[in-house]
Backbone as ProteinMPNN parsed JSONL, in Angstrom:
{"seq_chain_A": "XXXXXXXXXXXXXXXXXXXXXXXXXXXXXXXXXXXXXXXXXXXXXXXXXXXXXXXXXXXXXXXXXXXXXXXX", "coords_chain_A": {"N_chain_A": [[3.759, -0.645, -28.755], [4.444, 1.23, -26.035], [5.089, 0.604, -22.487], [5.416, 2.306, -19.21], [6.248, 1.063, -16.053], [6.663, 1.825, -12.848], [7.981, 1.939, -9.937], [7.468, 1.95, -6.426], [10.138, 3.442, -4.309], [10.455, 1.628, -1.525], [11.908, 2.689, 2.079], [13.381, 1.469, 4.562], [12.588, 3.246, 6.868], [11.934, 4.478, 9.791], [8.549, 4.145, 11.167], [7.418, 3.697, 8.463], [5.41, 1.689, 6.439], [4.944, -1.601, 5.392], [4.663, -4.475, 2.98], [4.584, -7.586, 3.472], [5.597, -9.092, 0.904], [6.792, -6.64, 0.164], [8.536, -6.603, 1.564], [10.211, -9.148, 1.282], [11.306, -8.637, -1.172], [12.945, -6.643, -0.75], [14.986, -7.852, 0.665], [14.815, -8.409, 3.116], [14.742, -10.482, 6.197], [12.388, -12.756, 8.349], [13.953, -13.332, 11.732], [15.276, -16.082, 13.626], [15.249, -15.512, 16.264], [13.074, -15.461, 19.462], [12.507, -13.417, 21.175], [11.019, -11.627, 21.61], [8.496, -12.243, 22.918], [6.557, -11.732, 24.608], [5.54, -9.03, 23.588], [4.308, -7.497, 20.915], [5.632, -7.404, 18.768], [7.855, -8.497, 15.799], [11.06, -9.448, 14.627], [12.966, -8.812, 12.327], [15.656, -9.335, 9.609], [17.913, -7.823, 7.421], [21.408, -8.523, 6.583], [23.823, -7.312, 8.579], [21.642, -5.46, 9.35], [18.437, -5.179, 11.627], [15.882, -5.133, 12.255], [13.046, -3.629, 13.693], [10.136, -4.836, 13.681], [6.158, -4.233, 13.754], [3.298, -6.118, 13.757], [0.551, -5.898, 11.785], [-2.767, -5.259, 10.709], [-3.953, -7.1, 7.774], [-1.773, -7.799, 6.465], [0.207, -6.491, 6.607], [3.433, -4.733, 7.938], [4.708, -2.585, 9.964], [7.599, -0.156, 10.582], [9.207, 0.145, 13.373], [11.616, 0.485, 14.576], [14.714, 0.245, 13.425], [18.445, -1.058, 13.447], [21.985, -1.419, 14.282], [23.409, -4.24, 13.789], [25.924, -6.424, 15.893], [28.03, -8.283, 16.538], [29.198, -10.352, 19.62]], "CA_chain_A": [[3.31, 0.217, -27.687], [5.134, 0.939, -24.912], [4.251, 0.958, -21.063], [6.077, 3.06, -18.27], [6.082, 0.425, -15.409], [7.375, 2.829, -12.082], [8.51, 0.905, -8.689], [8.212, 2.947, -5.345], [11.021, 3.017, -3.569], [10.088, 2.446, -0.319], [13.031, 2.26, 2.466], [13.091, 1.266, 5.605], [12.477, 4.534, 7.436], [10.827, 4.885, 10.877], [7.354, 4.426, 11.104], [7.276, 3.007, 6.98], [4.271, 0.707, 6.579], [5.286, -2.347, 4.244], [3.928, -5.422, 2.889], [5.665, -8.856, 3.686], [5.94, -8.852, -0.076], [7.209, -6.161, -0.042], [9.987, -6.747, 2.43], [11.011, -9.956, 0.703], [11.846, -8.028, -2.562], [13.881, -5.488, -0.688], [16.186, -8.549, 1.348], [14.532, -8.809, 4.557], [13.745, -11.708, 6.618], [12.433, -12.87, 9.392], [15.374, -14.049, 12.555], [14.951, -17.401, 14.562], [14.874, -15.443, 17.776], [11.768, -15.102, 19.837], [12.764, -12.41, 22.351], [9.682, -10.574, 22.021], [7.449, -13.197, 23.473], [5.768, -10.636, 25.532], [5.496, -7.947, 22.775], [3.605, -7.83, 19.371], [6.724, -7.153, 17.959], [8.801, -9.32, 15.233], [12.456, -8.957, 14.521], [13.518, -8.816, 10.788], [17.259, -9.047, 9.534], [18.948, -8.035, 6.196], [22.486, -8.62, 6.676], [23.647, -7.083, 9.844], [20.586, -4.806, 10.171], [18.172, -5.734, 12.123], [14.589, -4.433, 12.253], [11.966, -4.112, 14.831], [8.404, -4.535, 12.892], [4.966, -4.079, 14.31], [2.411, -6.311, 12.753], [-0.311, -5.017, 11.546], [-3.95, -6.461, 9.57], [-3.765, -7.136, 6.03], [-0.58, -8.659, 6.172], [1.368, -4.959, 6.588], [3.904, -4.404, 8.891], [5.253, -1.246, 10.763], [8.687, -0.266, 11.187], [9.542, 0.806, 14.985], [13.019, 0.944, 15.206], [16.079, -0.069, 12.731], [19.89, -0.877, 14.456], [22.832, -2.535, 13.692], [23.597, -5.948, 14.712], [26.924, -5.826, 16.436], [28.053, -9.755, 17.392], [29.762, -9.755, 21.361]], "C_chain_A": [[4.177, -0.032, -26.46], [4.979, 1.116, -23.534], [5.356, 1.23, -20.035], [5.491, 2.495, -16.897], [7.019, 1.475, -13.872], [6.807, 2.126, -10.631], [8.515, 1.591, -7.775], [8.89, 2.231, -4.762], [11.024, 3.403, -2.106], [11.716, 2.033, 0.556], [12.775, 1.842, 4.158], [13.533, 1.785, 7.107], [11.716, 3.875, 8.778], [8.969, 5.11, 10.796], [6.421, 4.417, 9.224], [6.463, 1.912, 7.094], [4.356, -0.026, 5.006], [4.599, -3.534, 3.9], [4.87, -6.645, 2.843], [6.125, -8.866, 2.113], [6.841, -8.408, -0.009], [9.103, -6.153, 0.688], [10.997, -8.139, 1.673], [11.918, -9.334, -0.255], [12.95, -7.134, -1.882], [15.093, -6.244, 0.074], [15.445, -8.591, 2.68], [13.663, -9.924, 5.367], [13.835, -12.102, 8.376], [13.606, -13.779, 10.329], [14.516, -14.58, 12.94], [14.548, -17.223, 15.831], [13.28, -14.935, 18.182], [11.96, -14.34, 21.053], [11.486, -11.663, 22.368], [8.667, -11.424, 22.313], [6.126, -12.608, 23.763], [4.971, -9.57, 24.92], [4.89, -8.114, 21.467], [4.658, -7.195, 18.59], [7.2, -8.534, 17.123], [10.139, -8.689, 14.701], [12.886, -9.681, 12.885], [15.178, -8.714, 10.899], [17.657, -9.309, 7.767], [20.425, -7.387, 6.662], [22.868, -8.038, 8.126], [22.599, -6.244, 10.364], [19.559, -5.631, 10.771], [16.913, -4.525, 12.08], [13.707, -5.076, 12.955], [10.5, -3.87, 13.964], [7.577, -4.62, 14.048], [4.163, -4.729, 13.695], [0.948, -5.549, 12.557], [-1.808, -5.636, 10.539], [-3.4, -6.225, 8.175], [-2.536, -7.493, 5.834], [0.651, -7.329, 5.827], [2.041, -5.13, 7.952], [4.498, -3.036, 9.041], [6.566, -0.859, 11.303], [8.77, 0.405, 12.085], [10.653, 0.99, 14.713], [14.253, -0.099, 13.837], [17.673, -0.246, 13.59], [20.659, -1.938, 13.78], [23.475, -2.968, 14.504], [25.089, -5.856, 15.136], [27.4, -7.517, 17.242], [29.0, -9.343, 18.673], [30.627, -10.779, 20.809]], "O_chain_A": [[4.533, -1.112, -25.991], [4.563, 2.267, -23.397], [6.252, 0.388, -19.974], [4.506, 3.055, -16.416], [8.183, 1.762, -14.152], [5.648, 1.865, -10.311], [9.557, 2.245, -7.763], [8.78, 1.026, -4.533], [11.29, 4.453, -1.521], [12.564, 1.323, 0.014], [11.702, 2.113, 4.697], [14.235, 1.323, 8.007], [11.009, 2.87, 8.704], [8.365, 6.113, 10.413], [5.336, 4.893, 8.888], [6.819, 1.077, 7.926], [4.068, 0.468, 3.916], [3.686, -3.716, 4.705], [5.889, -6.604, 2.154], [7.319, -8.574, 2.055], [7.884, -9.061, -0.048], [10.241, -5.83, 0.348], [12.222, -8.103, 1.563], [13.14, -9.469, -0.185], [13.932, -6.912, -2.59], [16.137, -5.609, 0.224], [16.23, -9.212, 3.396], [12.466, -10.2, 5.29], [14.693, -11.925, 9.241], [14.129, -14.773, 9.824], [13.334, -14.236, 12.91], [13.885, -17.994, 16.524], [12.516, -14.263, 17.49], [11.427, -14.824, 22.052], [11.103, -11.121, 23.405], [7.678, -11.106, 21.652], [5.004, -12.878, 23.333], [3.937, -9.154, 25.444], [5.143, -9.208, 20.963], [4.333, -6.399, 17.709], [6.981, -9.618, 17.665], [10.208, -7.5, 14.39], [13.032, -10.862, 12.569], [15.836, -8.24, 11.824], [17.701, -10.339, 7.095], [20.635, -6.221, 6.995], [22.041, -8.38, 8.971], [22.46, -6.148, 11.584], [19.65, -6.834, 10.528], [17.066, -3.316, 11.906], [13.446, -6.275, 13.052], [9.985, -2.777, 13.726], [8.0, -4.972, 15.149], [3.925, -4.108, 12.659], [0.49, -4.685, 13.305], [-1.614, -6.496, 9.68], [-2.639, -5.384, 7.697], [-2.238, -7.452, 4.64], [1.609, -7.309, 5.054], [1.443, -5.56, 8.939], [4.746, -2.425, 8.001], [6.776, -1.175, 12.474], [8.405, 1.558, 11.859], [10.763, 2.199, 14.509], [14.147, -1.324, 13.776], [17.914, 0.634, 14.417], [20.323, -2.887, 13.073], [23.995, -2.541, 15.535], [25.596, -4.919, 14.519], [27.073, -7.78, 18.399], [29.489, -8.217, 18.769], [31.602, -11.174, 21.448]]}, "name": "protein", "num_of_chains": 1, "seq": "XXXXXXXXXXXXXXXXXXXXXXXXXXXXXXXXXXXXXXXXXXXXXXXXXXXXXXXXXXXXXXXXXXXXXXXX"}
């Protein structure tokens, strides 16, 4: 017997509501910096992107804003 196992592919769109899980599996992790002190924001990074999450209950987060990292 055979079973048809089917993966959404979520991406990391604007306003995409993910599960830390879920973000591991796709490469993304949390950066060292704490610039948002002030803000209920956290800052994610796979490879030079860089992602602004929103947390959220249940252990979901919220993507705000996506950009690429750009060293000075």
């Amino acid at each position: 017997m055979e079973t048809l196992v089917k993966t959404s592919a979520k991406k990391l769109e604007r306003n995409a509501c993910l599960s830390s899980d879920e973000l591991q599996n796709m490469g993304v992790f949390p950066t060292n910096l704490q610039c948002f002190t002030y803000y209920n924001y956290v800052l994610y990074q796979k490879g030079n992107k860089r992602i602004i999450l929103k947390p959220l209950p249940y252990n979901l987060f919220k993507v705000i804003r996506t950009y690429e990292f750009l060293p000075a």
